[in-house]
C-alpha positions as CSV (number, residue, x, y, z in Angstrom):
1,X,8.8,-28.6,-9.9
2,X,12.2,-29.7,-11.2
3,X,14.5,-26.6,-12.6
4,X,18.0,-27.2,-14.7
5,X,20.8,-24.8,-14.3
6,X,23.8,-24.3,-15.7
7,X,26.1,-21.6,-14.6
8,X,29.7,-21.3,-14.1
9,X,31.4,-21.0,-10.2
10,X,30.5,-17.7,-9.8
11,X,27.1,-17.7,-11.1
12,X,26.2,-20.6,-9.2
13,X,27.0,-19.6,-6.0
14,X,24.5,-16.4,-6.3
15,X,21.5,-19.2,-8.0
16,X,22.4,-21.1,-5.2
17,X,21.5,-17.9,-2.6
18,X,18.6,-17.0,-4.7
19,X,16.9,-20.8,-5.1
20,X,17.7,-22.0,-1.1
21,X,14.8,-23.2,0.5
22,X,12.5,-23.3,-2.7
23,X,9.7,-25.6,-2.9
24,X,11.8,-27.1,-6.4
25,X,14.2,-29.8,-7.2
26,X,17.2,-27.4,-8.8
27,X,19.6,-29.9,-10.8
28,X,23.2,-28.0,-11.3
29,X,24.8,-30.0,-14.6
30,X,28.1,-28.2,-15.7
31,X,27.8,-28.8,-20.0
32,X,25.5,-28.2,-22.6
33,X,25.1,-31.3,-23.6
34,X,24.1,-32.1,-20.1
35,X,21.4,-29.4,-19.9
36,X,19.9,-30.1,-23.2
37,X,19.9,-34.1,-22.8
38,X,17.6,-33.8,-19.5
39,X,13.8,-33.6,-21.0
40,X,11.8,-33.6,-17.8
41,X,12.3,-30.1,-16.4
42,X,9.5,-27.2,-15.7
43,X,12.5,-24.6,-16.9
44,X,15.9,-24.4,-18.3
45,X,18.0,-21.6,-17.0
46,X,21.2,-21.3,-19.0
47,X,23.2,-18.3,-17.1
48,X,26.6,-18.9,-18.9
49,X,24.5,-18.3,-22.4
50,X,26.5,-17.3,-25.4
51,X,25.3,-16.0,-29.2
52,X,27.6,-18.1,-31.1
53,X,26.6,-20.7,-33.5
54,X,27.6,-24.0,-31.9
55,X,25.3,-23.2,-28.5
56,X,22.6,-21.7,-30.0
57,X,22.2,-25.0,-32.3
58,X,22.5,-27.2,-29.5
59,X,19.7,-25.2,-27.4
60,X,17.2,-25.6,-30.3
61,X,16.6,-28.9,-29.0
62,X,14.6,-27.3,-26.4
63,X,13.2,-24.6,-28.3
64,X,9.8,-26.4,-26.9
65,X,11.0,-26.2,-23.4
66,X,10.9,-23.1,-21.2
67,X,14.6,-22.1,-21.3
68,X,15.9,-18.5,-19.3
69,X,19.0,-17.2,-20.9
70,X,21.2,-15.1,-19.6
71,X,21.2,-12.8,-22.5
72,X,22.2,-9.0,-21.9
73,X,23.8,-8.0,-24.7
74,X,22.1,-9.9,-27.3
75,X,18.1,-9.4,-27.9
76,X,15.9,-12.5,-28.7
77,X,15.7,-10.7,-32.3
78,X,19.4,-11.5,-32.6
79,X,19.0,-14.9,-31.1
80,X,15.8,-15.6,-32.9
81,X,14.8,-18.2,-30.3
82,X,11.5,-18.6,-28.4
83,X,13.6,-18.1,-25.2
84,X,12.9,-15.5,-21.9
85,X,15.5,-13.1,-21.7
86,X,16.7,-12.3,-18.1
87,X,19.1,-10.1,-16.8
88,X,21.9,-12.0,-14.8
89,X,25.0,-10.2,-15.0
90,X,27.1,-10.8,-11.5
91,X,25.2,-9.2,-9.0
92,X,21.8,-8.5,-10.7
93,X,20.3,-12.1,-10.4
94,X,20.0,-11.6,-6.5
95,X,18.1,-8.6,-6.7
96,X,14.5,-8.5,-5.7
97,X,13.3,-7.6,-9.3
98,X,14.2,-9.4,-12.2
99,X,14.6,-8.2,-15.9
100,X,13.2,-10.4,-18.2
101,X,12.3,-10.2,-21.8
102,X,9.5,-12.3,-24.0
103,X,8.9,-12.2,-27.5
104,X,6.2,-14.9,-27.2
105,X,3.0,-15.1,-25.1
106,X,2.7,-18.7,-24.2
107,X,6.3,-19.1,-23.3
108,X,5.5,-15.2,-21.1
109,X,2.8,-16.7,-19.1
110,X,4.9,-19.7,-18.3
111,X,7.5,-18.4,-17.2
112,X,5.4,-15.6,-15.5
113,X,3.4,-19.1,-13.4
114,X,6.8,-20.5,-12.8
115,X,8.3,-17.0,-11.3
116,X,5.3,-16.7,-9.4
117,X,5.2,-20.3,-7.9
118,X,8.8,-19.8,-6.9
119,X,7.5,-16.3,-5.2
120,X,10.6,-14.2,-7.6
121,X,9.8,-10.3,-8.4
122,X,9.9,-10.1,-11.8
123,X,9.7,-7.5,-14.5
124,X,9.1,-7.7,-18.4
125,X,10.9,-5.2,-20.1
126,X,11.4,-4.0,-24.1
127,X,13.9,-5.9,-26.0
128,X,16.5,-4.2,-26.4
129,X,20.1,-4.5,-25.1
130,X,21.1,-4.1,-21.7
131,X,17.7,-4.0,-20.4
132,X,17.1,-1.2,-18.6
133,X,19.4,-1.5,-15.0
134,X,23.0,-3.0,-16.7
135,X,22.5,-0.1,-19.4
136,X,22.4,1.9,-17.0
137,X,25.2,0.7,-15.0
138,X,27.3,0.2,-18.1
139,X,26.9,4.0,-18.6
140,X,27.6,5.2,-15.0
141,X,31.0,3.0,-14.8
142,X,31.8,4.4,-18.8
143,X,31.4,8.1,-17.4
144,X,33.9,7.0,-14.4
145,X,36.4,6.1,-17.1
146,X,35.9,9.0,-18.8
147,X,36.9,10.5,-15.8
148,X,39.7,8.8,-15.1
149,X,41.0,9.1,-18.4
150,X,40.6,13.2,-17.3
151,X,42.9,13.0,-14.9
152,X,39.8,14.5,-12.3
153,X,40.7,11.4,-9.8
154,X,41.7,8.0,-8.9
155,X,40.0,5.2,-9.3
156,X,39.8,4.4,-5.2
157,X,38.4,8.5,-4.7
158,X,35.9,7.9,-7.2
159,X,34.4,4.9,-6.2
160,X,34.2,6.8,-2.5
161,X,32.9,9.4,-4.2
162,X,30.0,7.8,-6.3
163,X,29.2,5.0,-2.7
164,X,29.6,8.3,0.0
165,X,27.3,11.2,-2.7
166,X,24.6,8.6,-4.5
167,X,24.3,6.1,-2.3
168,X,25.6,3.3,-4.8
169,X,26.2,-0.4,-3.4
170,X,29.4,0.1,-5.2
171,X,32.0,2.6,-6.8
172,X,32.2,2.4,-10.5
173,X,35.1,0.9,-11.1
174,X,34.0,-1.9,-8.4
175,X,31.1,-3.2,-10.5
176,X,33.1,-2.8,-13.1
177,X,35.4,-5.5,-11.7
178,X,32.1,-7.5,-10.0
179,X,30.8,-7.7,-13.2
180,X,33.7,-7.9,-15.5
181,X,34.9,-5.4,-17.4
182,X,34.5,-7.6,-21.2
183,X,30.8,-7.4,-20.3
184,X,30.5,-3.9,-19.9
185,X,32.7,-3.5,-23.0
186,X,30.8,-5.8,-25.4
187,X,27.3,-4.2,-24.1
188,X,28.4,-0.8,-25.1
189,X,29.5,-2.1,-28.4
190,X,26.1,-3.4,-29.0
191,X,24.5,0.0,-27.6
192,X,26.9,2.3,-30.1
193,X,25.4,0.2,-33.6
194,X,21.7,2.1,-32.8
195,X,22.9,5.2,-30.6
196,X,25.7,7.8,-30.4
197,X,25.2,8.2,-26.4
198,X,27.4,5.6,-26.0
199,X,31.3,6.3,-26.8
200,X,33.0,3.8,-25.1
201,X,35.9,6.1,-23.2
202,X,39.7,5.0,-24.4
203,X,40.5,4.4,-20.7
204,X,38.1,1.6,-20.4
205,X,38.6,-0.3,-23.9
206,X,42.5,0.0,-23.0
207,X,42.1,-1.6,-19.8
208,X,39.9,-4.8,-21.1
């Protein structure tokens, strides 16, 4: 099985954790027009995907292919592209469960065949954006700036607070920062056009 990533440093490093020891040849190629010129490969996993015009032109030319994308904001309605969704903000790819989204059965059972042959847990869930875990982790670290935009705490007594009383792997405001902040941000922008749950607190658009 030969896979294609492309990912920026930090995103690399965590495929590289996740893909060790796989029964697959995993070719790392650092452009676009490196990932679309190889023609060979069982799946394409863009994680550094984008919406904007000039990428999503140059991935048409695998629109046959079986292409991931790293697509949390943006739903494959936006992209309009036969592509599988999956969830991999910093930190979510090297989960047990990954999020993944189809909007087309063959491509679905492919990529289900190729998760399975490279023994990932996988879940298909509604397209919408943010999946279902970074919406809600977007919320949780929006509430803590909320919060902090209260004047209840500090940033450092919150995140204690949230790891020490829920059990969390991290305080809000450090998965805000392991995630990036502009990621939260532009997810909770998509999230307000179709729901009024989600104000996005002055503390936190300030900050990015």
């Amino acid at each position: 099985m030969k896979l294609v990533v492309l990912a920026s440093p930090i995103l690399k490093e965590e495929v590289q954790q996740k893909f060790v020891g796989l029964a697959a040849s995993v070719e790392y190629v650092g452009s676009m027009d490196a990932f679309t010129a190889i023609e060979d490969a069982d799946a394409y996993f863009d994680f550094d995907f984008n919406n904007e015009t000039v990428r999503l032109e140059k991935l048409k030319k695998l629109s046959t292919k079986l292409v991931f994308i790293n697509a949390v904001e943006h739903t494959l309605a936006d992209i309009k592209l036969p592509f599988i969704r999956i969830n991999a903000w910093p930190g979510f790819f090297l989960r047990n469960i990954s999020e993944l989204v189809a909007n087309d059965e063959t491509k679905k059972h492919a990529a289900e065949k190729i998760l399975n042959d490279l023994n990932f847990g996988y879940r298909f869930v509604p397209d919408v954006p943010g999946f279902i875990s970074a919406r809600v982790v977007a919320m949780i670290i929006n509430e803590a700036y909320f919060t902090l935009q209260e004047k209840v705490s500090t940033k450092t007594e919150i995140d204690i607070a949230m790891k020490l009383g829920t059990n969390y792997p991290f305080g809000p405001f450090e998965w805000g920062q392991n995630i990036g902040l502009e990621k939260i941000y532009k997810l909770l922008i998509e999230l307000q056009k179709t729901d009024n749950r989600y104000p996005i607190s002055k503390a936190l658009e300030e900050e990015v």
